[in-house]
Structure formats: structure tokens, C-alpha cells
Residue, then its C-alpha position, 0 to 999 in steps of 0.5 A: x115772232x120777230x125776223x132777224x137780221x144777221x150781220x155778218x163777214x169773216x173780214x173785219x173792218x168792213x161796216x158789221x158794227x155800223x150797219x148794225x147800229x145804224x140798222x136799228x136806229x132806222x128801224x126804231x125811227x120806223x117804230x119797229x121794236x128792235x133787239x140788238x144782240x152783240x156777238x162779238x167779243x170785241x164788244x164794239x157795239x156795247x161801246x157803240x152803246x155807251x158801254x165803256x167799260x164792257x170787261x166789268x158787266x155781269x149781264x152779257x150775251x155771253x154770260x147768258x150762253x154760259x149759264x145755258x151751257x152749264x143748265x144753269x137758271x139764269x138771272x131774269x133776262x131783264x138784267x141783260x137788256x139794256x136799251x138806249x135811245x128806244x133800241x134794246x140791248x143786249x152787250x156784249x165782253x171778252x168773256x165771250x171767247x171763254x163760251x167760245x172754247x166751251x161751246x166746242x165740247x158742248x152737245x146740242x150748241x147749235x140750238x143755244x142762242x135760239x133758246x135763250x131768246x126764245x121767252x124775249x122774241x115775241x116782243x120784237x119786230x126785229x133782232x139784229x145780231x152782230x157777228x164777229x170777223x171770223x171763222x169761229x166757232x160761234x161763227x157756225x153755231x145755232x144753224x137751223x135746220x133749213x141751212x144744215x147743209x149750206x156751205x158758205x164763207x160768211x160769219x153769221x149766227x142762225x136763229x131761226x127760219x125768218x133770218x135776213x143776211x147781210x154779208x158786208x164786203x167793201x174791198x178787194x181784200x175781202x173777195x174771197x168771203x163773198x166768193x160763194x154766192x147766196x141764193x136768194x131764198x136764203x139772202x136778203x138785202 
């Protein structure tokens, strides 16, 4: 089973994207296989990537999600990763914000994500997740059971119990996300 490791701040601008994409290169460079999942609609990773054009793909995080909320049988979840330079991938589009809005109304969204990736998680040591600068709903969707009660400031997708945060905070700006402090047991840096 691999770990993963949430990037995550609701301010934007501090590093989320970078830390992730450096992350998994270092990661790679380790030998480790590594899965980075862009969860974020501005599709900044994907471009990080060489992603140009992320509004015309068919195989997205978010095209994978929407076929779980309407019980759809998704395309092989080959199609949705893509790799380069030895780290998988899978992008990310604008139509990210569509699941979103869906996701409110749907029962059982929380566990989404954990679901989709579960076929796939097994073949890496680690998946990264990079997370949008929000308070969305994709923001607090997918807690685990061992977090259900955990109040934060902090845009971070849950999948399972073996979740790293980072929480990325560079300025003053940014003082009120990082005002509640993480315990250790659900922190590491």
C-alpha cells in the first residue's frame, strides 16, 4: 500500500504545485514509484507536466470522479495516467469545478477518491496529491475515519490512514491558515 502525501494550504500562491512536483522527482530520483494526482482546477501541475492544453483532455482526475459519482464504469484507469521523466500522472482540467458542484448532492463523496484509486495504489510507494487553495468542497471531501472529527484551516484531500501532511505557509499573509496547530500524529514534515 503506498503513503500518501497531501499538499495542501487554502492560500495560493505559497509553493503547493512546486513542492509537489519537486517531491516526486526527489522521490523518483530515490527509485521510489510515485503517483501525482492533480487536484486542483487550475491544472498547474498538468502544465508542470507539459500538459498545454488541459481544457481539451478526455482522461482527467476529474473526468474519473464524475464517472464514479454517476456509477459509471470508467475507461481502463491506464488512459488516465500519464507519466514523464519516470513519474505517473494523472492531470488535471477546469472541469474539475463541475465534479465540485456535484459532489455537494452526492451520498458517500467523501469515500470517492479512496475508491477510484484503490485498483492503482498498490503499484506505488508513493501518491502525491496536490490540492487547490481553498475552502472548497473537494477541500474537505474523502476524510478517513481517523480524521472525521479534526477541525482545521487546511486544503487537504484525505485517502487513507497512512496520509503525510504538508501544509505550506511562506508569509504573513497566510498566518491565519496555519493558526490551528496539527498534532504530530497527524502531521508529518
Amino acid at each position: 500500500m503506498s503513503k500518501v502525501i497531501v499538499i495542501g494550504s487554502q492560500k495560493g500562491g505559497v509553493g503547493k504545485t512546486t513542492t509537489t512536483l519537486n517531491l516526486a522527482y526527489s522521490l523518483c530520483s530515490m527509485g521510489k514509484k510515485v503517483l501525482a494526482i492533480d487536484l486542483d482546477s487550475q491544472a498547474n501541475l498538468s502544465t508542470c507536466y507539459g500538459i498545454e492544453n488541459t481544457k481539451d483532455l478526455e482522461y482527467t482526475i476529474g473526468h474519473l470522479l464524475m464517472a464514479q459519482i454517476e456509477e459509471e464504469e470508467p475507461e481502463e484507469l491506464e488512459h488516465y495516467i500519464q507519466s514523464k521523466d519516470g513519474v505517473d500522472f494523472i492531470p488535471s482540467s477546469i472541469y474539475l469545478s463541475a465534479v465540485e458542484a456535484k459532489l455537494r448532492t452526492e451520498m458517500g463523496a467523501e469515500r470517492m477518491l479512496a475508491e477510484v484509486l484503490a485498483p492503482i495504489r498498490d503499484r506505488y510507494d508513493y501518491v502525491l496529491v496536490d490540492t487547490a487553495p481553498s475552502f472548497g468542497m473537494l477541500a474537505w471531501y474523502f476524510f478517513t475515519e481517523d480524521f472525521a472529527s479534526w477541525s482545521l484551516s487546511l486544503s487537504a484531500l484525505l485517502i487513507s490512514p497512512s496520509v503525510a501532511l504538508i501544509r505550506l505557509a511562506t508569509s504573513f499573509l497566510p498566518r491565519d491558515s496555519v493558526s490551528t496547530p496539527l498534532s504530530e500524529s497527524h502531521c508529518f514534515i
